[in-house]
C-alpha positions in Angstrom: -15.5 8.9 33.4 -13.6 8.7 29.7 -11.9 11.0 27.9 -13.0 11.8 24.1 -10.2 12.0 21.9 -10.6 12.5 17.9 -8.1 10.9 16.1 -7.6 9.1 12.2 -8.1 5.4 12.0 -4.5 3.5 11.6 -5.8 0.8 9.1 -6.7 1.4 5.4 -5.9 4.4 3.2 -9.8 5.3 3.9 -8.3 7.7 6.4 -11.6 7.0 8.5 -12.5 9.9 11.7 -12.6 7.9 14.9 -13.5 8.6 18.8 -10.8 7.1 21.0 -12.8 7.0 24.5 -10.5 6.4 27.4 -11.0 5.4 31.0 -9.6 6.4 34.1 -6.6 3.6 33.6 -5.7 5.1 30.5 -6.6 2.5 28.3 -9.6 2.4 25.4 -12.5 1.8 26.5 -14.2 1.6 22.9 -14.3 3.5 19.6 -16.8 5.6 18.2 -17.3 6.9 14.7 -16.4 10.7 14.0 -19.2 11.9 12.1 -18.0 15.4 11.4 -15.1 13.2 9.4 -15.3 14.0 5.6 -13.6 10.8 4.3 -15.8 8.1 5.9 -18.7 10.4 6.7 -19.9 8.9 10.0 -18.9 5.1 9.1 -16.7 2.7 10.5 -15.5 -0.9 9.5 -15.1 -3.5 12.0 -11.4 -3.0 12.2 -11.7 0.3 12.7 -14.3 0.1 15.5 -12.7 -2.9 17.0 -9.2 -2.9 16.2 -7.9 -0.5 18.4 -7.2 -2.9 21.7 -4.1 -3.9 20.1 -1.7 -0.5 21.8 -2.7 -2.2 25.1 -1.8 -6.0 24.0 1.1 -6.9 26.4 3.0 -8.2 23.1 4.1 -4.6 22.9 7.9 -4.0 23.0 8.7 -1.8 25.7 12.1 -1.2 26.1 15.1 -1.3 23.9 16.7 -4.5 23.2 20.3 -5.3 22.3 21.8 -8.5 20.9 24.2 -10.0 23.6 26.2 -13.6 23.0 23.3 -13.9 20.7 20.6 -13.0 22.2 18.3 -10.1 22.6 18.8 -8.2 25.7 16.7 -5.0 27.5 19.3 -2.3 27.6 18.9 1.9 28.3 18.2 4.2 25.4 21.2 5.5 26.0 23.2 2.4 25.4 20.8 1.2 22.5 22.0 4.5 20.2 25.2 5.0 21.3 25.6 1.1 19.8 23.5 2.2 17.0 25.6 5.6 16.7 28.7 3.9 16.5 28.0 0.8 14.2 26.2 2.8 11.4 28.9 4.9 10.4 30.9 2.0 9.1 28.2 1.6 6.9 27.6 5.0 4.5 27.9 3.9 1.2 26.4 0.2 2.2 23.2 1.3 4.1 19.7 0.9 2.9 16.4 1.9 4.9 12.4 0.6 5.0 10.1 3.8 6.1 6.4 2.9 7.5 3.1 3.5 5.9 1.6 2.8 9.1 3.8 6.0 10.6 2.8 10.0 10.3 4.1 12.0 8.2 6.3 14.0 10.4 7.8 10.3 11.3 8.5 9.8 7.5 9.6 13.4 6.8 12.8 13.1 9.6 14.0 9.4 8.6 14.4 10.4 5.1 16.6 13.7 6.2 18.2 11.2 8.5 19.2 8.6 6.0 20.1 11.6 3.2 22.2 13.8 5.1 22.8 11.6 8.0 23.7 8.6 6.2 24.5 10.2 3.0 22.2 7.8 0.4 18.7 8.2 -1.3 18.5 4.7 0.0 15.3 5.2 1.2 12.0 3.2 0.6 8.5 1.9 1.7 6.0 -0.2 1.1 4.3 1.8 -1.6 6.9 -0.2 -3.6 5.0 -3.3 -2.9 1.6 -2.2 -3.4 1.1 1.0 -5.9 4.1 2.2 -7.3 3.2 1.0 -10.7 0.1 3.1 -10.4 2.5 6.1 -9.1 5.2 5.7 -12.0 2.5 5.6 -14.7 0.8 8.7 -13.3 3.5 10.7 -12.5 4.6 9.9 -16.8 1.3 10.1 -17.8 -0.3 13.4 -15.5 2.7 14.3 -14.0 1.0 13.5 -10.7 1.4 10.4 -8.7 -2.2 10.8 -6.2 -5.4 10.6 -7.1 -7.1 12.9 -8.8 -10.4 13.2 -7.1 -12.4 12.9 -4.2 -14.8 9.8 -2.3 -17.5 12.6 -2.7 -17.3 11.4 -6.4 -18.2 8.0 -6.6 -21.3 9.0 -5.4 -22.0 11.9 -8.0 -20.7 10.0 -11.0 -22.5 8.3 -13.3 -20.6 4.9 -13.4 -17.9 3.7 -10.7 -15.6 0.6 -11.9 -13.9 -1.4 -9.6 -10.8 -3.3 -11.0 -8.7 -5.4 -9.3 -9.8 -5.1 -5.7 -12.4 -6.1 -3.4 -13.4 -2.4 -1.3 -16.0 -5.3 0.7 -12.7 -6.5 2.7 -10.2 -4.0 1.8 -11.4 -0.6 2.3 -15.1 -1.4 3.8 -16.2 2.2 4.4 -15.7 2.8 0.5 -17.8 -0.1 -0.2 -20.4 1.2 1.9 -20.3 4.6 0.0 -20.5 2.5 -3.6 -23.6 0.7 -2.5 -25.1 4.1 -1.3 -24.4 5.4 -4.9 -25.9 2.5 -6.7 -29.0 2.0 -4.5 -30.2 5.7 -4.0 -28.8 7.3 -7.0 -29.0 4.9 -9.7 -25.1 4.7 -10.3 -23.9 2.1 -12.3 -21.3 -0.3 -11.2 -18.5 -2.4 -13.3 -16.4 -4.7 -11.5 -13.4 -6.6 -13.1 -11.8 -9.0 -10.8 -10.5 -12.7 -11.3 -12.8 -13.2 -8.1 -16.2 -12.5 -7.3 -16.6 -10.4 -4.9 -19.9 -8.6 -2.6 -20.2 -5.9 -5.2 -21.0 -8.1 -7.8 -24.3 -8.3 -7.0 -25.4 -4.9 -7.5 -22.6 -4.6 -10.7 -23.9 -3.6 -14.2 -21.3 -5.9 -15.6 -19.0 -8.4 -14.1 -15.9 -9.0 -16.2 -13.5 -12.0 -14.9 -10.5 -11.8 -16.8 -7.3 -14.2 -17.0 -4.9 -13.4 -13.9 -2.5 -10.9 -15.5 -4.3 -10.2 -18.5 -5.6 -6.6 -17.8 -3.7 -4.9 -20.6 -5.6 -6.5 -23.0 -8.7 -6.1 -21.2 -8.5 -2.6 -21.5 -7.0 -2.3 -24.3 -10.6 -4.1 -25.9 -12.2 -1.8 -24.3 -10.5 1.3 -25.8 -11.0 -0.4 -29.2 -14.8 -1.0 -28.1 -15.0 2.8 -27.6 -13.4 3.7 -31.1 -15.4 1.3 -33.0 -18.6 3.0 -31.6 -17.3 6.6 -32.1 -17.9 7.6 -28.0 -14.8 8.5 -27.5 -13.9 11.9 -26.1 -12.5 13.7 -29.1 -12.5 17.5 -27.6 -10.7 16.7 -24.7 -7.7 14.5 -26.5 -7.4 17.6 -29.4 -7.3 20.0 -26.5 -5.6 18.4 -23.5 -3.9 15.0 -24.6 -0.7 14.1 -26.7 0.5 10.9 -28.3 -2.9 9.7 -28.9 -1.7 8.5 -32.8 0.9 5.8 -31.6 -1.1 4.6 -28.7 -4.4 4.0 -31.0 -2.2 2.1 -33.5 -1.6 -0.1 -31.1 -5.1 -0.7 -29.5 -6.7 -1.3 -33.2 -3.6 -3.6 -33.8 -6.5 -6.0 -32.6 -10.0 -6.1 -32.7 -12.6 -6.6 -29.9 -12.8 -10.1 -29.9 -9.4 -10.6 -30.4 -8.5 -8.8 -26.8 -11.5 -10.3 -25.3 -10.2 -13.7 -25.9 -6.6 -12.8 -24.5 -8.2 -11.8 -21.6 -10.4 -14.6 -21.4 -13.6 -12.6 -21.0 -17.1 -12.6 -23.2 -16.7 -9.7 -25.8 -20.0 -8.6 -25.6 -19.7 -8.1 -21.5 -16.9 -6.1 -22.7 -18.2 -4.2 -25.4 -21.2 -3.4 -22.4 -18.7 -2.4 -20.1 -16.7 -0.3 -22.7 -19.7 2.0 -23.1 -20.6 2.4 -20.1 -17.7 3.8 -18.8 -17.5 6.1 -22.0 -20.7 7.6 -21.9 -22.5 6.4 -18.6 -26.1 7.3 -17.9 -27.2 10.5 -15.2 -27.5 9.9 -11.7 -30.2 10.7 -9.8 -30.4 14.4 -9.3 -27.6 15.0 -11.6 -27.8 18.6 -13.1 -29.3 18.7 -16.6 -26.0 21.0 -18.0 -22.7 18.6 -17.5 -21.6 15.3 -18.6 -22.0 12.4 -16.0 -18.7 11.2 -15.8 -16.6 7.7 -14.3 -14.5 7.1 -11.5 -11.4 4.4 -12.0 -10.8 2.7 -9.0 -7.9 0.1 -9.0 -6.3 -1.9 -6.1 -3.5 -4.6 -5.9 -5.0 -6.5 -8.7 -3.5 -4.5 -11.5 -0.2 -3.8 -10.1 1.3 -6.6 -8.6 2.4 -8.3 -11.9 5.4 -8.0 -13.6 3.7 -6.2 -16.1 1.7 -3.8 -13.2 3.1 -0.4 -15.0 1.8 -1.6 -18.3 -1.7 -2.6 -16.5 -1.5 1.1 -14.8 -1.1 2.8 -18.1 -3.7 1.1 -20.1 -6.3 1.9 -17.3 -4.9 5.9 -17.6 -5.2 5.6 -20.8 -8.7 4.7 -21.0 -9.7 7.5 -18.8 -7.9 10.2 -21.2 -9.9 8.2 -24.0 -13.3 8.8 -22.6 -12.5 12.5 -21.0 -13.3 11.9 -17.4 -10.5 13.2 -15.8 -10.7 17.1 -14.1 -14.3 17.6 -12.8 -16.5 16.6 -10.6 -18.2 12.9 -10.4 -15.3 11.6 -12.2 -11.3 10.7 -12.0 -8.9 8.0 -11.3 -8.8 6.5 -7.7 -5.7 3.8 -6.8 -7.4 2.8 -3.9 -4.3 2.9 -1.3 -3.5 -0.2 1.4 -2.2 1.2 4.0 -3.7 4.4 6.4 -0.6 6.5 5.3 1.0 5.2 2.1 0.2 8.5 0.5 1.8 10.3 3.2 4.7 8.1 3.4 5.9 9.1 -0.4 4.5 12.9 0.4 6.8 13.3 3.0 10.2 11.8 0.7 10.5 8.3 1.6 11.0 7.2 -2.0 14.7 6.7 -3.6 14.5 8.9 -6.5 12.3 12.1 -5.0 12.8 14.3 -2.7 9.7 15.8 0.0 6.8 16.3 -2.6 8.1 14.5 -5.2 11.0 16.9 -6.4 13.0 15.5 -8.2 16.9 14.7 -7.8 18.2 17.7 -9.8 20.1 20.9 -9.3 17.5 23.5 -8.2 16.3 21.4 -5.6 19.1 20.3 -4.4 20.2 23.7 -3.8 16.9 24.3 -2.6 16.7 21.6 -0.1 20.9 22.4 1.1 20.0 26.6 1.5 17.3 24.5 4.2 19.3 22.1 5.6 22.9 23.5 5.3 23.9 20.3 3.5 23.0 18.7 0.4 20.9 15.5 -0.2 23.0 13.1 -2.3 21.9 13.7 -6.2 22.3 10.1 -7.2 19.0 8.3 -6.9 18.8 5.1 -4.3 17.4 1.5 -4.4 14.1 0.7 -4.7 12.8 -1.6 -1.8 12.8 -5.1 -3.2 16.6 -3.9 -5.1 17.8 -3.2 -1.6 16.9 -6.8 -0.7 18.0 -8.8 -3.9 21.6 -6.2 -3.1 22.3 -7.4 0.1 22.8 -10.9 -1.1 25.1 -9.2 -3.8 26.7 -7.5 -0.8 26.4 -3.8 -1.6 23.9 -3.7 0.9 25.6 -4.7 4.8 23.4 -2.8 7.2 19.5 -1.2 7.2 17.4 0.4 9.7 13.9 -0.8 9.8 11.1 1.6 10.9 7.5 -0.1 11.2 7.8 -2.7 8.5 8.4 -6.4 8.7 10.0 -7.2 5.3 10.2 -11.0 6.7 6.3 -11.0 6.2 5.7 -8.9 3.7 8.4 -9.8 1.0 8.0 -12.2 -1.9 9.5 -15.8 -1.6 10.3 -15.2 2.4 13.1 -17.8 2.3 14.9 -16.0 0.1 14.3 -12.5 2.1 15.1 -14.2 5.0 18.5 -15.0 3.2 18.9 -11.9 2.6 18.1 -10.6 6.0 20.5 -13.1 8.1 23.3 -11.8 5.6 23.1 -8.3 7.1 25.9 -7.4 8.7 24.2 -4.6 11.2 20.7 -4.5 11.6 18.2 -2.2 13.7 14.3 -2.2 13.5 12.1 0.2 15.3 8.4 -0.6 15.8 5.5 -1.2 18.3 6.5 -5.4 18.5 8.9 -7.8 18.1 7.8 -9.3 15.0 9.9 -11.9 12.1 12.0 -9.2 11.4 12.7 -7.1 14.2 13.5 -11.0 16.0 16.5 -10.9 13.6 17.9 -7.2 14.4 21.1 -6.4 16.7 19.0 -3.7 18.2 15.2 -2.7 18.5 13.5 0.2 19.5 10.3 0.6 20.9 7.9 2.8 19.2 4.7 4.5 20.2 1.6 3.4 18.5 -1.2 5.8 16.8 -2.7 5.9 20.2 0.0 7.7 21.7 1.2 9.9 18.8 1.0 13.6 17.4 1.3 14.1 14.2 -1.0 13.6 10.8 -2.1 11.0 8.1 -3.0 11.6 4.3 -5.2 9.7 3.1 -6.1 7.7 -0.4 -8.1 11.1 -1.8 -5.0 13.3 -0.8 -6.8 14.7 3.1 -4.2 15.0 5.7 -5.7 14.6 8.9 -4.6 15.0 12.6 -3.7 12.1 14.2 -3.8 13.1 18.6 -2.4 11.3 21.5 -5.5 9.9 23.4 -2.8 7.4 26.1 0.5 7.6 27.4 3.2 6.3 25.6 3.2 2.3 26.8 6.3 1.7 28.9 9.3 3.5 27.5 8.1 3.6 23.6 9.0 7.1 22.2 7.5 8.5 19.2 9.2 7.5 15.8 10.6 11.2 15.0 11.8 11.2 18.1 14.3 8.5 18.3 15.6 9.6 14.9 16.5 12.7 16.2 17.5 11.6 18.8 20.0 9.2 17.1 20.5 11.8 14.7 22.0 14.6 16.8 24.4 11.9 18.2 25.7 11.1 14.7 25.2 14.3 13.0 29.0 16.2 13.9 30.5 13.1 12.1 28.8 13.4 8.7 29.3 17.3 8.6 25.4 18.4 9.6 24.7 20.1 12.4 22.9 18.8 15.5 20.0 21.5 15.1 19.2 20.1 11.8 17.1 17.2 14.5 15.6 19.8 16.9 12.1 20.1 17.0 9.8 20.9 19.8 7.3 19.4 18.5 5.5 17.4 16.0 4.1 20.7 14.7 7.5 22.0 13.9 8.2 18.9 12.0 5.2 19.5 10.1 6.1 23.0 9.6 9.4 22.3 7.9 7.8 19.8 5.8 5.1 22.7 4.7 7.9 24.8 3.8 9.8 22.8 1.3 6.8 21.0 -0.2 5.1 23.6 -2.4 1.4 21.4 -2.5 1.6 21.5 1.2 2.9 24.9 2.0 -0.7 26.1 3.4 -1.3 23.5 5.9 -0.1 23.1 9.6 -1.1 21.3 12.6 -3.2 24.5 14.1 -5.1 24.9 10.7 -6.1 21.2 10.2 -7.3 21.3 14.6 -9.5 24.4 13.4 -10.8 23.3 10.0 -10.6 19.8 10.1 -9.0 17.3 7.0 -7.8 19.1 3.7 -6.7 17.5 0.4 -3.8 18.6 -1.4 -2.6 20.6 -3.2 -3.0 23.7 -0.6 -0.3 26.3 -1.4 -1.7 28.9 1.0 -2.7 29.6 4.0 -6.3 30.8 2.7 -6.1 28.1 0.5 -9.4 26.0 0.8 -7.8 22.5 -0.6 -8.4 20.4 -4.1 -10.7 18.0 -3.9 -10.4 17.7 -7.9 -7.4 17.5 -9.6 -6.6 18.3 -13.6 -9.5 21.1 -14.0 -7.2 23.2 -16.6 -4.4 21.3 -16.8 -1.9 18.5 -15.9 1.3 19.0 -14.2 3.1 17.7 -17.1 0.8 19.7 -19.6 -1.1 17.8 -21.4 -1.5 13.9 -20.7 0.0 11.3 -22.3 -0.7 8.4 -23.8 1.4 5.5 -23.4 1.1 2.3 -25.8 1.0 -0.8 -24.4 0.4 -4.3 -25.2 -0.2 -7.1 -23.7 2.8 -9.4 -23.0 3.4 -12.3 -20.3 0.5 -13.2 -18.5 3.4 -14.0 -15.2 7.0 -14.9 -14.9 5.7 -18.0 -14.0 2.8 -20.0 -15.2 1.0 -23.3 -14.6 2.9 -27.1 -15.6 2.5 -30.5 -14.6 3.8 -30.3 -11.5 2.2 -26.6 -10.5 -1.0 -27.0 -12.5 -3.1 -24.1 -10.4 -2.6 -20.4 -10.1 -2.3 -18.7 -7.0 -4.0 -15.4 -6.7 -3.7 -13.3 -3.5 -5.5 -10.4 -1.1 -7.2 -9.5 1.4 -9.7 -10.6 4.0 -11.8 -8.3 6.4 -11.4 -9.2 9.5 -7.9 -9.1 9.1 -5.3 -6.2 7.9 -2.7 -7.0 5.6 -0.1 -9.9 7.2 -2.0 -9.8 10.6 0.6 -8.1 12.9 -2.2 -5.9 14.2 -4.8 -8.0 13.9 -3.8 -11.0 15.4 -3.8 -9.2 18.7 -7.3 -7.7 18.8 -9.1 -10.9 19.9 -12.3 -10.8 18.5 -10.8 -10.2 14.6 -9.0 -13.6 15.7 -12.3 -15.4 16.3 -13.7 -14.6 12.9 -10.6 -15.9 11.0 -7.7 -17.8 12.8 -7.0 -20.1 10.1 -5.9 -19.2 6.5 -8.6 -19.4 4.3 -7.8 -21.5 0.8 -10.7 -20.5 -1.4 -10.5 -22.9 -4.6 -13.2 -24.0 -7.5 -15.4 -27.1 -7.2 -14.3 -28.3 -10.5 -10.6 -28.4 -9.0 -11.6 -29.4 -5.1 -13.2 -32.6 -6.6 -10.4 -34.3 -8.4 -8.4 -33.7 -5.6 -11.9 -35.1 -2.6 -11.4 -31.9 -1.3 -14.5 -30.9 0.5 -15.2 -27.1 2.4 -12.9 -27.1 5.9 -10.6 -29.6 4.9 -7.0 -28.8 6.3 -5.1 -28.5 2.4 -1.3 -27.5 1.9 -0.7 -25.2 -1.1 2.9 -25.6 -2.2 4.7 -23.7 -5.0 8.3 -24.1 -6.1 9.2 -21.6 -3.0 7.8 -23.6 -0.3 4.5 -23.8 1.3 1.0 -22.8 3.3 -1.5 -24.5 5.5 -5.0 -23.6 5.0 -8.9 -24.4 5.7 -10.1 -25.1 1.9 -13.3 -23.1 0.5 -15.1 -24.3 -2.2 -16.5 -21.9 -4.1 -16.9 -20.7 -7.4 -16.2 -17.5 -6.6 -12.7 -18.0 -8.1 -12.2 -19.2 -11.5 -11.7 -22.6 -12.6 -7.5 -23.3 -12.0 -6.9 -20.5 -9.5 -6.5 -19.9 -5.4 -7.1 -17.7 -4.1 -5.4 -16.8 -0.3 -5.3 -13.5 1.4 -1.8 -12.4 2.6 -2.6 -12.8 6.7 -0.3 -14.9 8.5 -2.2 -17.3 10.7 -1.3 -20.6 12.2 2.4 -19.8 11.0 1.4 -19.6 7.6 1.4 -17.0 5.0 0.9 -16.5 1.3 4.6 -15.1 0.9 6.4 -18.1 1.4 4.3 -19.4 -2.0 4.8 -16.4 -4.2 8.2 -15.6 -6.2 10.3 -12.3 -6.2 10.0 -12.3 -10.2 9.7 -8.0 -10.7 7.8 -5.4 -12.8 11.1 -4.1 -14.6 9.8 -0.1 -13.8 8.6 -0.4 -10.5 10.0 -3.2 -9.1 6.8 -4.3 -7.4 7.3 -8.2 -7.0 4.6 -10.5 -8.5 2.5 -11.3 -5.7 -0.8 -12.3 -7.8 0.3 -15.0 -10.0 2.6 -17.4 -9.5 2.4 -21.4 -10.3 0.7 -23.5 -7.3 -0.2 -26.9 -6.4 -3.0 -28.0 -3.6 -3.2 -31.4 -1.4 -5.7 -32.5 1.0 -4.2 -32.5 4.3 -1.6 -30.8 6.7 2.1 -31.3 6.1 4.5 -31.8 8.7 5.7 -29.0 10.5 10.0 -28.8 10.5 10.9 -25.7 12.4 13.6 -23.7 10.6 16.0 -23.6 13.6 17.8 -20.2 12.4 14.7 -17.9 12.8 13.9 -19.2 16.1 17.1 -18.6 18.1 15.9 -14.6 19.2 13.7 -13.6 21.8 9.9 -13.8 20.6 6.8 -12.3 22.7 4.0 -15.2 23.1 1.6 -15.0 19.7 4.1 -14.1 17.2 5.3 -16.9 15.5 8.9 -17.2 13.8 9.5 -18.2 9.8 9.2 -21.9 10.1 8.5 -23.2 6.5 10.9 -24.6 4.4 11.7 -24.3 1.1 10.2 -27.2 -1.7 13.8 -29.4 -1.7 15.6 -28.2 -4.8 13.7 -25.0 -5.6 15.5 -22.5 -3.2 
């Protein structure tokens, strides 16, 4: 006999409805789809269907662990944060903190009132850094909004969807599947612009492969290819927009042709795909009265570059150009990585905001203190990769790691494991003991999604219940839990008061984060049970949700335009030595560096070595033939693959997705060169070279000496001699 238990799917942003169906031994059985769900609308990928064995793997940390003569030792709760109680105090001042994406919400909303008034820094970060904070700075300057503005409903009711610089096939399959609806029953046209061919392709209108890093100009020809035809929207930039002059002095700086070749693209596709998205056809059983609009949607591709703000703005741009911004069948979607990035920044885990994005200054500090009977600091923290490039400056001495492994997910992973081994105190909390955690003086086992309460928001802003469907796997307790826990032992020292970390309940969190958040202040845990996901902003309790955003207005007033021109294609570009460019992503059987993955067995089968995809016209020189063993090596060290030969990628590039397998990973390739706004490092380009063959393994001796669970492999790459 199982147990049916409805719960959100801890992969992508999709924020897919699952079935958890458990047996009488309390483990899962299978996974079924949740039909009634609104975001993925019966559909499941394979990691969500499959995926879900890995809360059972016997990987999973179950106990605390301490670091004794060196090694990592099982040790009591008690004993694990008293050490944890005592050590961080030393460190106020010189304390930085990773939050988790792949936690809820309530999780997220406690560590960031742990490390502000606990700890007594805006030091507080996650991986949104890494993946779409160029997309959330340029919004939130642009729109005054950093979330998307409207719903997965729309791709289906707009005219013309364009998909730039992501592949939805492997990233956020359920979306793809909604896309390929759109096109094949309603008629909805698709654009894709990608330096890789992807699925979609073959049912795009136009397929534009662009120069790695050269999106600003890409859109920038296509803004100019709008104003030379006269589409543009000119009632909705009198009425709603500001700074338009200065920004379309800049695009006509150069014509058409003249962007298309910096982007290395045909100006004519472009000129196509321009008008398309400016005044796109009607869908099928669209209503005669109302303008078919476009939806935007952007991944990874556009903002991991130095330049990703600049890319992020010239897409936002182009969507104030052409108008479709504010109704239905039209808006601007940064297709999130992780099942609760959104949430993550919702709920305060970012340096320079407090809980829905209020900012550092006096009012809300006063407002957040009359709450919490102590202020937040006002002075704003370190961004993620900062706190890393710090602690080698020393200003950084101790962290506390929740449900992140920065020792896979960092650029150049020698140098972050540098900067890792400097710490002087360091204490990671998660479900195993992966690179990073085998590093820490004390870990701390986490429960899993299986075993939680709480809620996710998703990609179109729907927070969703997550529900305990097994018991907590040996004595993992839920993330909000220990951090109260710890908390309440350290509060009387910093001058809070221990109630500040009592909560009966998940719900309570929850509540407290309502209260303070104005776009949230009309949810709660008993709402969502009886009515089921809602999308923010839902100020009160009769409040039905927003699935559009910007009907009337922007937060900021009217929306901006923000010139921008194209620049450096990369920090680092192709020579002699490096002739090839390395692009990066995402595969499907796999999510994001594998720490999941690798422990559901039949995602394993499909993919267990690292997949080097790479043109013909570049395999040949080099007798490179499909399933060779190759090395890719950049100036930062180097990666072991199965070649593909395809000409999927462009002539010059590689292309390998960010999944460690076989001890390899695309992060000991790519270099911690940052967009100067954002700080996202510049995971998709970076110089590369490729050899036929496996070189020989040398195991880096000083990330091996900790305690590591069978199947997860220690950093054991070294650096290219004289580049580190």
């Amino acid at each position: 006999m199982t147990r049916r238990v409805p719960t959100t799917c801890p992969y992508c942003g999709v924020g897919c409805g699952i079935v958890l169906n458990v047996d009488d031994s309390g483990r899962i059985a299978w996974v079924d789809d949740d039909p009634a769900n609104l975001s993925s609308v019966g559909m499941l990928c394979v990691k969500g269907r499959f995926g879900a064995t890995f809360v059972n793997h016997p990987d999973r940390l179950t106990t605390p662990l301490v670091r004794r003569d060196g090694v990592l030792q099982p040790a009591t709760w008690d004993e694990a944060l008293d050490l944890v109680a005592r050590r961080l105090p030393e460190y106020r001042g010189r304390f930085g903190s990773f939050a988790s994406a792949k936690a809820t919400n309530e999780d997220a909303f406690v560590q960031q009132k742990f490390v502000r008034l606990v700890m007594g820094t805006n030091n507080i970060d996650h991986c949104t850094r890494l993946c779409h904070s160029p997309s959330v700075e340029a919004m939130l300057q642009q729109l005054g909004s950093g979330a998307t503005s409207n719903s997965y409903a729309d791709f289906e009711a707009a005219g013309c969807v364009v998909v730039i610089g992501c592949d939805p096939g492997s990233n956020h399959p359920v979306i793809a599947s909604r896309l390929r609806r759109a096109i094949d029953d309603r008629g909805v046209r698709l654009v894709v612009v990608n330096p890789r061919r992807i699925d979609l392709c073959d049912r795009a209108q136009v397929f534009l492969q662009p120069e790695p890093g050269a999106d600003v100009a890409l859109f920038n020809g296509m803004a100019r290819a709008i104003l030379d035809a006269g589409v543009e929207d000119r009632d909705f930039i009198a009425s709603r927009t500001e700074g338009y002059a200065a920004w379309e002095a800049a695009v006509l700086e150069l014509t058409v042709e003249q962007h298309a070749a910096l982007a290395a693209v045909d100006a004519g596709l472009l000129r196509e795909a321009a008008l398309l998205i400016a005044r796109p056809p009607a869908p099928v059983g669209h209503p005669p009265a109302g303008r078919p609009g476009t939806c935007l949607l952007w991944g990874m591709g556009i903002t991991q570059h130095t330049q990703g703000t600049a890319n992020a703005h010239a897409l936002i741009n182009l969507a104030l150009l052409t108008g479709h911004l504010g109704h239905p069948g039209a808006g601007i979607s940064p297709l999130r990585g992780q099942n609760n990035v959104q949430g993550c920044g919702d709920s305060g885990c970012i340096p320079d905001s407090l809980p829905g994005y209020q900012r550092l200054d006096e009012g809300n500090l006063a407002s957040f203190e009359g709450a919490w009977g102590a202020s937040p600091p006002a002075q704003p923290g370190l961004k993620a990769t900062d706190m890393i490039e710090r602690i080698l400056a020393g200003d950084i001495r101790a962290m506390y790691i929740v449900g992140e492994n920065p020792l896979l997910s960092e650029p150049n992973l020698h140098h972050a494991t540098m900067a890792i081994q400097a710490l002087d105190f360091l204490v990671v909390q998660d479900i195993f003991l992966h690179e990073t955690a085998a590093l820490a003086d004390v870990v701390l086992p986490a429960c899993s999604f299986a075993e939680k309460d709480g809620t996710f928001t998703n990609s179109e802003r729907r927070v969703q219940r997550v529900r305990p469907a097994i018991a907590a796997v040996g004595e993992s307790r839920p993330d909000w839990e220990i951090i109260c826990d710890l908390a309440r032992r350290m509060a009387p020292g910093a001058g809070v008061a221990r109630g500040q970390f009592e909560y009966a309940s998940a719900a309570g969190v929850f509540d407290e984060l309502a209260r303070l958040t104005p776009f949230l202040r009309g949810l709660s845990h008993e709402r969502l049970d009886r009515e089921g996901g809602l999308q923010w902003p839902c100020p009160t309790p009769g409040h039905p949700g927003s699935p559009v955003l910007y009907a009337e207005s922007f937060p900021r007033g009217r929306g901006l335009f923000v010139p921008v021109r194209q620049g450096s294609f990369a920090d680092e570009t192709p020579d002699a030595d490096y002739a090839l460019i390395l692009n990066t992503g995402r595969v499907l059987y796999h999510w994001h560096g594998g720490t999941l993955t690798r422990r559901v067995r039949g995602l394993l089968a499909r993919v267990d070595t690292v997949p080097v995809a790479i043109h013909p016209d570049d395999a040949a020189p080099a007798a490179i033939s499909g399933g060779d063993d190759v090395t890719v090596y950049s100036r930062r060290g180097r990666l072991r693959g199965a070649a593909v030969v395809t000409d999927a990628v462009r002539p010059g590039s590689v292309f390998v997705p960010f999944v460690k397998l076989n001890e390899s990973a695309a992060n000991f390739l790519t270099n911690n060169a940052y967009d100067p706004q954002s700080r996202i490092p510049e995971y998709k380009v970076c110089a590369v070279r490729i050899e036929k063959g496996h070189a020989a393994r040398r195991r880096d001796a000083a990330a091996t000496g900790a305690l590591r669970p069978q199947g997860e492999a220690a950093i054991d790459h070294e650096p290219v001699p004289g580049h580190e």
